[in-house]
C-alpha positions as CSV (number, residue, x, y, z in Angstrom):
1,X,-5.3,6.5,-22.2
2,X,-5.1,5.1,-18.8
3,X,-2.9,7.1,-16.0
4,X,-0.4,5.4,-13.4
5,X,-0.8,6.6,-9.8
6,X,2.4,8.3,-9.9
7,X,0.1,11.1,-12.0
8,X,-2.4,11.7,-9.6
9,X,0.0,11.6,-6.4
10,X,1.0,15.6,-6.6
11,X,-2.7,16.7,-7.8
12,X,-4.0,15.3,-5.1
13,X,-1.5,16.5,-2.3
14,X,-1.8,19.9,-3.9
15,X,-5.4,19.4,-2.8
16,X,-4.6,19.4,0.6
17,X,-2.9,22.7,0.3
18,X,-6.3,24.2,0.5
19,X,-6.6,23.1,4.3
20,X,-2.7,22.5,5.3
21,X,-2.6,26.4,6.5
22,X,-5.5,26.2,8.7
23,X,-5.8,22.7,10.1
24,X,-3.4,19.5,11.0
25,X,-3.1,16.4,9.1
26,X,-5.3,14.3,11.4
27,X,-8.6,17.0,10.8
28,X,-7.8,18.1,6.8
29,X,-7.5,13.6,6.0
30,X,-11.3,12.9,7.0
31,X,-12.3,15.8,4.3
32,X,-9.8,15.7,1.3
33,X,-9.9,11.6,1.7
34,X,-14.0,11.9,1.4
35,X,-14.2,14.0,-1.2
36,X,-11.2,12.0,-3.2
37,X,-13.6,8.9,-2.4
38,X,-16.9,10.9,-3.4
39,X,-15.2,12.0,-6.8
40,X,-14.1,8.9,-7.5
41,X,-17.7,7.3,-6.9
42,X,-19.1,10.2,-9.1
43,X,-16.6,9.9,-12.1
44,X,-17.1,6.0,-12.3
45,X,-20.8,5.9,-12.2
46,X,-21.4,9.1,-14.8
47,X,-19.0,7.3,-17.4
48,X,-20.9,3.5,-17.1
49,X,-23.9,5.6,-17.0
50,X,-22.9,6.9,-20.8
51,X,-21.4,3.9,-21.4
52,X,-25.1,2.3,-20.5
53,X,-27.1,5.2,-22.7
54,X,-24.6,5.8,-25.7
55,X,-22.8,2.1,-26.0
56,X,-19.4,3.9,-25.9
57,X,-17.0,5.9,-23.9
58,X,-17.4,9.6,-23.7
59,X,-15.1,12.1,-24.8
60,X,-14.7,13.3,-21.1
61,X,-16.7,13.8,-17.8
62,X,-18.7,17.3,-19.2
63,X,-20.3,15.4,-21.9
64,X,-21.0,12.2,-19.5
65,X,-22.5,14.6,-17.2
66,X,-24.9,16.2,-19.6
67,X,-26.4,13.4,-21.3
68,X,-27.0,11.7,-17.7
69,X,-28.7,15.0,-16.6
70,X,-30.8,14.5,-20.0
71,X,-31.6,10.8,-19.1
72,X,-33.2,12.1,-15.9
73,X,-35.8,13.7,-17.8
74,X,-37.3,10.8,-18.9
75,X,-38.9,8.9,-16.8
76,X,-39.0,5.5,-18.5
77,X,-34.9,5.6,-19.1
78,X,-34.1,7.0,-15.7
79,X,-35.9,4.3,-14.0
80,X,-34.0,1.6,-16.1
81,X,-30.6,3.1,-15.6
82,X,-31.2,3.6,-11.8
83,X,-31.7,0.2,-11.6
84,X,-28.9,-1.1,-13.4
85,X,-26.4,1.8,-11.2
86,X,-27.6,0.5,-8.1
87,X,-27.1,-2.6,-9.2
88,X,-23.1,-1.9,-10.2
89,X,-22.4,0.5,-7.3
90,X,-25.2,-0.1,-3.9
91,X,-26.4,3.3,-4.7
92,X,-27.3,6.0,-7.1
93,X,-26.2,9.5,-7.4
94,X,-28.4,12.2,-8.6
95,X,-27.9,15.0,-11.4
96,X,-27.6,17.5,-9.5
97,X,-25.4,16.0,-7.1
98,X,-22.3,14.3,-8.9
99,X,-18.9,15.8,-8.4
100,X,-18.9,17.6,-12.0
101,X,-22.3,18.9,-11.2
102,X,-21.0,20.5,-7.7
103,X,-18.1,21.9,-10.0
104,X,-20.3,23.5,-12.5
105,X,-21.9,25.2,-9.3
106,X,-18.9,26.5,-7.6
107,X,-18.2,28.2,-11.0
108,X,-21.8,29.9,-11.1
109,X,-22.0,30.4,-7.5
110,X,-24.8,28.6,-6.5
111,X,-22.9,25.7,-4.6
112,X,-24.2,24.9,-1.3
113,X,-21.8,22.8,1.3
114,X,-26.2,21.7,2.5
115,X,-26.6,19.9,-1.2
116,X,-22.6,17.8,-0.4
117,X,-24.2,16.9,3.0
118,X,-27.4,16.0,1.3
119,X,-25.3,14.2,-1.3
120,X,-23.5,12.3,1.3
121,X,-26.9,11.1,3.2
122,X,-28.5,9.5,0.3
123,X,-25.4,7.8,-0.4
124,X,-25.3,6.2,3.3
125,X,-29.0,5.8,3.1
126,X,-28.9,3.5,-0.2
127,X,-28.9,0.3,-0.9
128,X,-27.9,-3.1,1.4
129,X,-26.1,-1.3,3.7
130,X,-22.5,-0.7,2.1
131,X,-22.4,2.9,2.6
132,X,-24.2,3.3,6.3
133,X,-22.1,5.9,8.1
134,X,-19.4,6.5,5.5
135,X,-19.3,10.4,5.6
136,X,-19.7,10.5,9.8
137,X,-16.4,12.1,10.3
138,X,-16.9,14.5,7.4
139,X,-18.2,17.4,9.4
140,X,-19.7,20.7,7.5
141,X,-20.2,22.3,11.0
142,X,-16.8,21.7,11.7
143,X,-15.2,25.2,12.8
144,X,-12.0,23.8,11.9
145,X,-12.9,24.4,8.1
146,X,-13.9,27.6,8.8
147,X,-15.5,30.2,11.5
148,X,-18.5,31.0,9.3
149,X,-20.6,28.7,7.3
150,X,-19.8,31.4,4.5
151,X,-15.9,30.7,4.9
152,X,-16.9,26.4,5.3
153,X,-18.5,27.1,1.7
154,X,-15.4,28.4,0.5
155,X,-12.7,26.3,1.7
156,X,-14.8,23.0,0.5
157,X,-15.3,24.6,-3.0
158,X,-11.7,25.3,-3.2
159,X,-10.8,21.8,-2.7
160,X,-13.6,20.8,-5.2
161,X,-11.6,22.8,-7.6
162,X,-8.5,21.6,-6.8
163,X,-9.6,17.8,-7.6
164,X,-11.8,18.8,-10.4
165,X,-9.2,18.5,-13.2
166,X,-8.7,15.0,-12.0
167,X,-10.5,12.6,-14.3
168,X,-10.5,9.0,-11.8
169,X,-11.5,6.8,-14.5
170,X,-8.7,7.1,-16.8
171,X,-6.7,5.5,-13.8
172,X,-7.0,1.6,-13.0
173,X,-8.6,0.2,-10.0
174,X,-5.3,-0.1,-8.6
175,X,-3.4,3.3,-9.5
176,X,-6.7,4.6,-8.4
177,X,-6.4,2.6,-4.4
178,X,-2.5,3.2,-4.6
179,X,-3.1,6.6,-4.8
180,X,-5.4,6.7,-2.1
181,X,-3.1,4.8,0.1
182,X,-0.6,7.5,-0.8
183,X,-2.4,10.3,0.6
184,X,-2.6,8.4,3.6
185,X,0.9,7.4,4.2
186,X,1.4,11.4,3.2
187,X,-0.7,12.3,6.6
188,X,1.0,9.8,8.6
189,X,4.6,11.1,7.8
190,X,3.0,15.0,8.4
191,X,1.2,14.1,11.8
192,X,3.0,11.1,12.8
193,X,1.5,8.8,15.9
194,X,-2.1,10.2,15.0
195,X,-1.9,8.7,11.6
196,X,0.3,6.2,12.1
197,X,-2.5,4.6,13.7
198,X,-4.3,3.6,10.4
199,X,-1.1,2.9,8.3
200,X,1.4,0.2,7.7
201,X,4.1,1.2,5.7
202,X,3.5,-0.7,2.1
203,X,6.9,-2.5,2.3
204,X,5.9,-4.3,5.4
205,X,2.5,-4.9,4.3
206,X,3.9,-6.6,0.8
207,X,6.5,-9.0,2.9
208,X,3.6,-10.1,5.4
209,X,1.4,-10.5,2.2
210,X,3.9,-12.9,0.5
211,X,4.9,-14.9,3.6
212,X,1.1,-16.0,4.5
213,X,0.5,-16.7,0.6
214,X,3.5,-18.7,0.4
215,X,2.8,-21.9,-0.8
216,X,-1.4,-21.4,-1.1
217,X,-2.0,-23.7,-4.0
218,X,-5.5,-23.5,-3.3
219,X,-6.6,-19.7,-4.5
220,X,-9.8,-19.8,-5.1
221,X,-12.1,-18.6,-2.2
222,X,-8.8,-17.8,-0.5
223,X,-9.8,-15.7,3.3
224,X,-7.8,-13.1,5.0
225,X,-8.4,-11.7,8.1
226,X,-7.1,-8.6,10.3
227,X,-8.2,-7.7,13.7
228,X,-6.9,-4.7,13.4
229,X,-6.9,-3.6,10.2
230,X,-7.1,0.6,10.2
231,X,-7.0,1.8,6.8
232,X,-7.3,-1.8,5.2
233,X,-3.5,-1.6,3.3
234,X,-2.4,-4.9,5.0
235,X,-5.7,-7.0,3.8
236,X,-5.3,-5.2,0.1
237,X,-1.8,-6.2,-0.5
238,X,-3.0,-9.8,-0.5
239,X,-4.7,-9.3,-4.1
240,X,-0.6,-9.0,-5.6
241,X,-0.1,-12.7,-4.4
242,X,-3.6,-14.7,-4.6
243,X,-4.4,-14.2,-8.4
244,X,-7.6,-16.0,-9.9
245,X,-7.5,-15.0,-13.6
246,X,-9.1,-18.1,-14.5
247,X,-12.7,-16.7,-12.1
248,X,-14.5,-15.0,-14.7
249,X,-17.6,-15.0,-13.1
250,X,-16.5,-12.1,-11.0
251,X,-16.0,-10.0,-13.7
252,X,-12.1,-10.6,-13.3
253,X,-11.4,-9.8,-9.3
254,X,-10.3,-12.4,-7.7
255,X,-12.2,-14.8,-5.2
256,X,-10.3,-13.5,-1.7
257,X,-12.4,-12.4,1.0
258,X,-12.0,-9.9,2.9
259,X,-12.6,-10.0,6.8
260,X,-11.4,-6.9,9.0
261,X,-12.5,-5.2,12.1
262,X,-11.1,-1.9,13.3
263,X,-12.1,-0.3,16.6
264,X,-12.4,3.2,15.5
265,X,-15.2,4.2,13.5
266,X,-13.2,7.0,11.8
267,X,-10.8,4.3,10.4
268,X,-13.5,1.8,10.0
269,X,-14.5,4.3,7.7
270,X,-11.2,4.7,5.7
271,X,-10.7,0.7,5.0
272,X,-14.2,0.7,3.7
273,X,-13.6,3.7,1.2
274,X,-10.5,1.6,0.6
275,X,-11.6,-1.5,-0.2
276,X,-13.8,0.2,-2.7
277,X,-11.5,2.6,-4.1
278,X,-9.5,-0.8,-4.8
279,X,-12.6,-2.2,-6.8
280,X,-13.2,-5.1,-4.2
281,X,-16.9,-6.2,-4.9
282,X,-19.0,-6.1,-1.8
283,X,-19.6,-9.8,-1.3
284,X,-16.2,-10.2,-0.9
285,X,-15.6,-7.4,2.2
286,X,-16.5,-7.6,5.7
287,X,-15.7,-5.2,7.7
288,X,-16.8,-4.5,11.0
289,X,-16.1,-1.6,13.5
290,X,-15.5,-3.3,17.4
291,X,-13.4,-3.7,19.8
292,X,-11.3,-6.9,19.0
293,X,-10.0,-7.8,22.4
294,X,-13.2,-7.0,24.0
295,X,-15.6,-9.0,22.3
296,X,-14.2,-12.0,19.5
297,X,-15.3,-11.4,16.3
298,X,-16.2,-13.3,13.5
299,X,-18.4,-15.7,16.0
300,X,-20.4,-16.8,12.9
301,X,-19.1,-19.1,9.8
302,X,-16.8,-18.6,8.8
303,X,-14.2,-17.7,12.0
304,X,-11.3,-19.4,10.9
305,X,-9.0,-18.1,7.4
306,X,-6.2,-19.0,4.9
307,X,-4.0,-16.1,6.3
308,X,-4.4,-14.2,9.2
309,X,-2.4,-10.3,9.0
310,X,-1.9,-8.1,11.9
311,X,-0.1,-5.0,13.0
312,X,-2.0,-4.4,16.3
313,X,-0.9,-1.1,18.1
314,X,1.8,-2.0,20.5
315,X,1.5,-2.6,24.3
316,X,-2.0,-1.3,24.4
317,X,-3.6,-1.5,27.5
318,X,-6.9,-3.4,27.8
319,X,-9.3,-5.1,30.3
320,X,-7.8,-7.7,31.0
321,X,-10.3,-9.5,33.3
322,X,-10.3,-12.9,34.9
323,X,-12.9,-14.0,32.8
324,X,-11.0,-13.8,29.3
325,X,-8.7,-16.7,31.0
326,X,-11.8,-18.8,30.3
327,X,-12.4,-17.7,26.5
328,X,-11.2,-20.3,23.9
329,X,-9.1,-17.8,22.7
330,X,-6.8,-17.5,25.4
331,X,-7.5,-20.4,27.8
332,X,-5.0,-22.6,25.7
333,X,-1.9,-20.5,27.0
334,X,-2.2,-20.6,31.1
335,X,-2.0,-16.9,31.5
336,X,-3.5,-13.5,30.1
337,X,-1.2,-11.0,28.5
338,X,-1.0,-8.0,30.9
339,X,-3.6,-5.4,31.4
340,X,-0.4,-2.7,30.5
341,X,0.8,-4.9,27.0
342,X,-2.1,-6.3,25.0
343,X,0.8,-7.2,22.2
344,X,-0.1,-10.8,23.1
345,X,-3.7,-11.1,23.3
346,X,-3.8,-9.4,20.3
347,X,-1.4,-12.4,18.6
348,X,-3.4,-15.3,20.3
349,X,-6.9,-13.5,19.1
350,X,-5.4,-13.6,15.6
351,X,-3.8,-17.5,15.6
352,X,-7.5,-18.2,17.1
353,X,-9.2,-17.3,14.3
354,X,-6.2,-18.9,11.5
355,X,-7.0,-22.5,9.7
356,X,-4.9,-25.2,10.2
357,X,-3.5,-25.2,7.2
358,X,-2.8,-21.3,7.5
359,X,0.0,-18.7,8.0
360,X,0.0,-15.8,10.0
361,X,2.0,-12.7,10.3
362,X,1.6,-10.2,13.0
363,X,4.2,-7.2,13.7
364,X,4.9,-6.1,17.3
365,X,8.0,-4.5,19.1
366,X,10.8,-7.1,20.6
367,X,9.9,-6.8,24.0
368,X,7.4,-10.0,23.4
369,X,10.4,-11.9,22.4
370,X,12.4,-11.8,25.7
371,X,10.5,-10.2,28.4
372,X,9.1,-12.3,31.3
373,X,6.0,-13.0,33.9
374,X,2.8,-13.6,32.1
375,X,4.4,-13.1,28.3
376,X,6.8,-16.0,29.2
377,X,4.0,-18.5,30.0
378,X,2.5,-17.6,26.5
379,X,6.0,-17.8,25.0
380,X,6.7,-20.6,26.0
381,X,3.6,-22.5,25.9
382,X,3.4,-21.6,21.9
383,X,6.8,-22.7,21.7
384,X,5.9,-25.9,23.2
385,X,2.9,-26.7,20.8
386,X,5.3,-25.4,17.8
387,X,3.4,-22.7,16.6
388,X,5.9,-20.2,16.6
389,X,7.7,-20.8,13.1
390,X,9.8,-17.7,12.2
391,X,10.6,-14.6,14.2
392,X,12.1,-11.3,11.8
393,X,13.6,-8.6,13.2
394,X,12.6,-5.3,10.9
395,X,14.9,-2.3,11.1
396,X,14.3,0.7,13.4
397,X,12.8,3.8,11.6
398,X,10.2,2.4,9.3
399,X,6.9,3.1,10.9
400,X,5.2,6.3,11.1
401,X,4.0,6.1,14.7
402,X,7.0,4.8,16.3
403,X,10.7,5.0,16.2
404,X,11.3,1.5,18.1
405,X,12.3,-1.8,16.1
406,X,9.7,-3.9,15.4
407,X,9.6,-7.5,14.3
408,X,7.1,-10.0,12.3
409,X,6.4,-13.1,14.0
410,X,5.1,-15.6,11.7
411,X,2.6,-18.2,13.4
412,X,1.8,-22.1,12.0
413,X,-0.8,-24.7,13.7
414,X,1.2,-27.2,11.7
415,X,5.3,-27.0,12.1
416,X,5.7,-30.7,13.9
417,X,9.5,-30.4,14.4
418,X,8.8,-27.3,16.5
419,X,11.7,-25.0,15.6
420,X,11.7,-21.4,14.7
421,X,13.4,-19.7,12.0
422,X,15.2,-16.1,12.5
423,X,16.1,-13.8,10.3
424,X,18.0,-10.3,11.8
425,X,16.8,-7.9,8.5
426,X,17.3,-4.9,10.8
427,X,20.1,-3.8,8.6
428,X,18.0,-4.3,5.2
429,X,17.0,-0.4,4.7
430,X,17.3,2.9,2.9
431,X,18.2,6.0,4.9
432,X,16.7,8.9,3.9
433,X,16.8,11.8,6.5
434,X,15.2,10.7,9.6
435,X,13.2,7.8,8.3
436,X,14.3,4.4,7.1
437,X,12.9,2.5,4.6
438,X,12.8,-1.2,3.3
439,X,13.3,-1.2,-0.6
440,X,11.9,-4.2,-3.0
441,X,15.7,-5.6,-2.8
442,X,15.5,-5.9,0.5
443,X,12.6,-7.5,0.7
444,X,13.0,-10.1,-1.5
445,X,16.0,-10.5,0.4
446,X,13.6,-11.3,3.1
447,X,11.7,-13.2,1.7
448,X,14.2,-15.3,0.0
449,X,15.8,-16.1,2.9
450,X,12.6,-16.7,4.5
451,X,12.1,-19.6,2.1
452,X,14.9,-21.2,2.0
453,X,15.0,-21.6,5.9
454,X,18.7,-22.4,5.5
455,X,21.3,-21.1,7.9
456,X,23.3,-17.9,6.6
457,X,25.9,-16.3,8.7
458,X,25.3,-13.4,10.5
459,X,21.8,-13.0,8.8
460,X,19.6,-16.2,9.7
461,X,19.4,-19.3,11.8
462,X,17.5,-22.3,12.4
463,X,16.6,-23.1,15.7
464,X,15.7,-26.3,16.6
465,X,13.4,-26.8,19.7
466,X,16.1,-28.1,22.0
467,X,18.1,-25.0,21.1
468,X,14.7,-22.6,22.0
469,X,14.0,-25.0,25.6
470,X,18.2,-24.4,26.3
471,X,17.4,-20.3,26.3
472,X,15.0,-20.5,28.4
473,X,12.2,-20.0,25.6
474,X,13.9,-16.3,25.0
475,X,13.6,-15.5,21.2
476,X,15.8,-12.8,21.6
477,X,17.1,-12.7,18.2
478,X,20.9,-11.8,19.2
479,X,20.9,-15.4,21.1
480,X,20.5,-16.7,17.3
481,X,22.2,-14.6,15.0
482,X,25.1,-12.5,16.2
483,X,25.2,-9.8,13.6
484,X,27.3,-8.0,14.9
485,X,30.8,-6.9,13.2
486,X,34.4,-8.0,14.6
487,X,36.6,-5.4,15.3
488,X,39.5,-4.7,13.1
489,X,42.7,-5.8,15.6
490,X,44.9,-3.3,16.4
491,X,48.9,-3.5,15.1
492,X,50.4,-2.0,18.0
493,X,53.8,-1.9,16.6
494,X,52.1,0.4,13.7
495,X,50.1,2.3,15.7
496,X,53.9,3.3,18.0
497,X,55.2,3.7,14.9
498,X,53.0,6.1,13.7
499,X,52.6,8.3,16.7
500,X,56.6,8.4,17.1
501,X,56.4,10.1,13.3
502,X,53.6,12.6,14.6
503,X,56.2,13.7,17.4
504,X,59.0,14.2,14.9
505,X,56.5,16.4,12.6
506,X,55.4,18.2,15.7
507,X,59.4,18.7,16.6
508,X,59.6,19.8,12.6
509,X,56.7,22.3,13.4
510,X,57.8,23.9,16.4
511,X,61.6,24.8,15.3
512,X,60.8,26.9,12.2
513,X,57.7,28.9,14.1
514,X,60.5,29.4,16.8
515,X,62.6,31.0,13.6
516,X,59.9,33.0,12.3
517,X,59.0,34.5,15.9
518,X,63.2,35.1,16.6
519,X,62.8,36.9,12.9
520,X,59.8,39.1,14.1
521,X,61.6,39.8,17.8
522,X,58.7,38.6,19.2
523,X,59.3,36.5,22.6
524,X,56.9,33.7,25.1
């Protein structure tokens, strides 16, 4: 019977329990979220491994694990299944090394954390290249898991048994990623800006995901691409909205393809055990760690996409050297964003690299909407060529690395009449202690709205160009929508009335406490 993700959700954060008393979110994600990725990789290939040697599905992971170790020992059948496993996953696990086999170890005391590490090379070592550097950040030296490599041992083979219970392949592909991108979200809410980094909060990654797809007829071969796309969770919530059923060639995933680049290699690595946690074959990602601003990439075919998604840390600093004002990228625009706010270098990297025909949707905080100098040039210069086409203001709260409001700008190279739609959503949210959060109503609400690009009071306007070139090219979105609410006007006859009533009551008051205090003799 196949799981949800909601089943696995509290097994797996119990497993962090093993290193929450001793380390911080940001240290304890890089080894719970490798060894959920390694377990995962393990289950898989020992149950098509049976599936491959018995023509059926085993009865659980115990008896997939002994009749692989038994296939081992002949040569002729080993060879034949290796082949076909490296084939399915880029890679081939041994016996002795599989998750269940680490397990059964533990509970003889013979495990070694050496044999994990060993594990975890031949993994990176196989194959085309898929797995190079996966496990760099999980560190078995690491002090923080323990002083001694005798107390290391033991907190990683508590862990072990922690996620041992947990069968993966009873859960879909996507319960399976959705639970992964739960335990990431968990570490961002328990160490904030750290982990924030690498996560966009689901909601906002869905409404991005169904504003570039909107209207996509053509799905097949569709291309997304983020420049700065941390864990991956923007990218992967394209596969709700771009559905191929009809490509069976690929084994039922559909035809997107994935192109991401993240600047740190710890991340890097998390969107790459991501993407494969979701099932997405590896023709179809490409990922690449770098430095976005610093050096463009894609630079070979293809460098343009179907849908461009962003949520770029805000007002980075960068280099922002003279030379960039002569890179295709930016030259367009008259002026470089400045060196202190890279918020829109990083939007005219990403409307680069979009097709013609494409959407984009990149969040950043409002100051890019109003503020001046440099940022106005680039303003106005996209408002001129009318490739701004919608500007949404989000609610405060709903990020895990910031408390400021943030909105979604969505770009077009093909919106002749020039105008810009906004939408103030920053009262579409749920309140839950400190954090707000957008539900599915209130996206669709969005989204609707978004759609329709029809005038609704309080909530949305049209702009026309004329309207944008009278404000000075300021997208403030208070200039457009004035959400705010009207005072209630005061009846000051009422409110004299009402106060005149007080005094009598007070007058009331006062006489019988001066009767009860001549009563008790007592005198002021």
């Amino acid at each position: 019977m196949e799981l949800t993700a909601k089943d696995l959700n509290s097994t797996l954060w119990a497993a962090a329990d093993e290193m929450r008393q001793v380390m911080s979110a940001d240290v304890y994600k890089d080894y719970l979220l490798g060894l959920v990725f390694y377990k995962a990789l393990s289950d898989k290939m020992l149950v098509e491994a049976y599936e491959l040697l018995e023509d059926e599905k085993p009865e659980n992971l115990a008896v997939a694990q002994e009749a692989y170790a038994e296939a081992a020992e002949d040569e002729e059948t080993w060879s034949d299944l290796k082949a076909e496993l490296q084939d399915r996953f880029g890679c081939v696990i041994d016996p002795d090394k599989t998750f269940s086999a680490f397990y059964e170890q533990i509970n003889d005391r013979t495990f070694m954390l050496d044999n994990l590490s060993q594990a975890f090379r031949d993994i990176e070592a196989a194959g085309s290249g898929t797995y190079v550097g996966l496990f760099d950040d999980f560190d078995i030296q690491s002090k923080d898991l323990g002083k001694t490599p005798d107390k290391r041992n033991a907190m990683i083979a508590a862990v072990i048994k922690q996620l041992a219970g947990i069968d993966f392949t009873r859960y879909s592909e996507d319960a399976l990623g959705d639970a992964y991108e739960y335990l990431i979200s968990q570490f961002a809410s328990e160490s904030g800006k750290k982990a924030g980094e690498f996560y966009t909060p689901q909601a906002v990654s869905e409404l991005i995901a169904r504003i570039v797809t909107h209207k996509q007829d053509d799905k097949y071969g569709f291309s997304v691409y983020d420049a700065t796309c941390g864990s991956g969770s923007l990218l992967l919530q394209i596969r709700k909205f771009i559905k191929n059923d009809d490509v069976k060639h690929l084994d039922n995933q559909s035809a997107i393809q994935f192109f991401g680049q993240e600047l740190k290699n710890q991340t890097y690595n998390l969107a790459r055990m991501n993407m494969m946690l979701h099932r997405v074959p590896a023709t179809h990602q490409h990922l690449h760690n770098g430095d976005t601003l610093d050096a463009d990439w894609p630079t070979q075919e293809p460098t343009n996409f179907d849908a461009v998604v962003m949520n770029p840390p805000y007002s980075q600093k960068y280099n922002a050297v003279d030379g960039l004002l002569t890179d295709p990228r930016f030259a367009p625009y008259k002026k470089l964003a400045p060196a202190s706010k890279a918020d829109f270098a990083f939007l005219l990297h990403g409307f680069y690299h979009l097709k013609d025909t494409g959407t984009m949707g990149i969040v950043l905080p409002h100051g890019v909407l109003f503020r001046g100098a440099a940022e106005g040039t680039i303003r106005e210069e996209l408002l001129k060529k009318g490739h701004i086409y919608a500007v949404i203001g989000l609610p405060a709260g709903i990020f895990f690395s910031t408390g400021i409001p943030t909105c979604v700008i969505v770009l077009k190279k093909n919106n002749p009449d020039r105008s810009v739609f906004f939408i103030d959503a920053s009262k579409e949210f749920r309140k839950e202690r400190a954090k707000n959060f957008l539900d599915a109503e209130h996206i669709d609400k969005i989204f609707k709205t978004y759609e329709a690009r029809e005038d609704i009071e309080k909530y949305a306007h049209l702009a026309s160009f004329e309207e944008i070139k009278k404000n000075d090219f300021n997208l403030n979105i208070p200039r457009y929508v004035d959400s705010s609410e009207e005072e209630e006007p005061i009846d000051l006859a009422a409110t004299f009335a009402e106060l005149a009533k007080l005094e009598q009551e007070e007058k009331l008051i006062d006489e019988k406490l001066n009767g009860f205090f001549k009563e008790l003799r007592i005198k002021f």
